[in-house]
Steps between C-alpha positions, in 0.01 A plus 500: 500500500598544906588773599810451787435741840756442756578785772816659472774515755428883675773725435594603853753799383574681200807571356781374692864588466619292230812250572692646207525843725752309700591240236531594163541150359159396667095675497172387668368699141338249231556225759325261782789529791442347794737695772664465856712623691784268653641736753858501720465111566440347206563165718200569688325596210572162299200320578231762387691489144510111485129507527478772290688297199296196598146630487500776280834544264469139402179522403568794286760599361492334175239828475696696259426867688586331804757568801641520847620826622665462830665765693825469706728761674826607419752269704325187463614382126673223592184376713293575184739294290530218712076514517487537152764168460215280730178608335665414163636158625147424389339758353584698130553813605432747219172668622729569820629873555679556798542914573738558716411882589627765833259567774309777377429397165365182661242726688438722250362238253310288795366854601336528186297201475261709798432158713373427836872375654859629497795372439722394808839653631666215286303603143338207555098400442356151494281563213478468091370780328337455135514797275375501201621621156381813545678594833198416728510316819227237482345294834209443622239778688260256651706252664355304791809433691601872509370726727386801256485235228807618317746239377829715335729263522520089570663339793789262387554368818115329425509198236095554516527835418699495224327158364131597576494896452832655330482203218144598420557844482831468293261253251225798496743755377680305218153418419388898430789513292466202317093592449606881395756335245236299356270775470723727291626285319110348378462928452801526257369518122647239302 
């Protein structure tokens, strides 16, 4: 029998606010959410989510635990709708949950996940977060393109960052849960 040894994806911070603080319908709890924040200009912030559908939702979401979390300020619904109307010209849309949330919860759940960058003066970052099912923020702690080799969060504006690094790392953690599932249920007594 071989045994399988893979590294896990670091957990970069525990415990982050869950979604469902701000959202009752929605929670980052017993799922894999991958999360962004679209800011003021959602227009501006179009392309980063294109890519992001492209390279990792596509790939993915037929994952049952799986979904997008993306954060929007009060005022810009109608942007959000008319987003959500072009992403689903060619794209199902059910692992999609747009938040729209005011300013200070915004920065009160970003605050939590503890990264290296902040969000701008429009509630908007150019990253994708992954956090796991139990509320952890998950990245990378040795990466060579970073200066103190911490990756939080993925750059959507970079096709090879999303294809070479966030797509592996999203693969690595539905891997620990599928291995983990496996293993209790072989434990369960028949």
């Amino acid at each position: 029998m071989g045994i399988n040894n893979f590294a896990k994806l670091p957990v970069l911070t525990k415990n982050v606010m869950d979604v469902s603080v701000i959202d009752k319908q929605h929670q980052f709890n017993r799922k894999i959410s991958i999360v962004t924040f679209l800011g003021n200009d959602i227009e501006a912030s179009k392309g980063e989510i294109f890519n992001l559908n492209q390279k990792i939702y596509k790939p993915f979401y037929g994952f049952k635990d799986f979904q997008m979390i993306v954060f929007a300020p009060k005022g810009t619904e109608e942007q959000v709708e008319k987003l959500k109307k072009e992403i689903g010209n060619f794209t199902p849309m059910e692992k999609w949950n747009f938040i729209i949330a005011d300013k200070a919860e915004i920065t009160f759940l970003y605050e939590s996940f503890n990264t290296n960058e902040s969000l701008d003066a429009n509630l908007h970052i150019s990253k994708a977060f992954i956090i796991d099912k139990e509320l952890n923020l998950r990245g990378r702690k040795n990466d060579k393109d970073m200066a103190d080799g911490m990756l939080y969060g993925y750059d959507m504006q970079s096709v090879a960052e999303l294809n070479n690094k966030m797509k592996d790392d999203v693969k690595v953690v539905l891997a620990e849960y599928r291995l983990a599932l496996k293993k209790n249920n072989a434990d369960r007594e028949i």
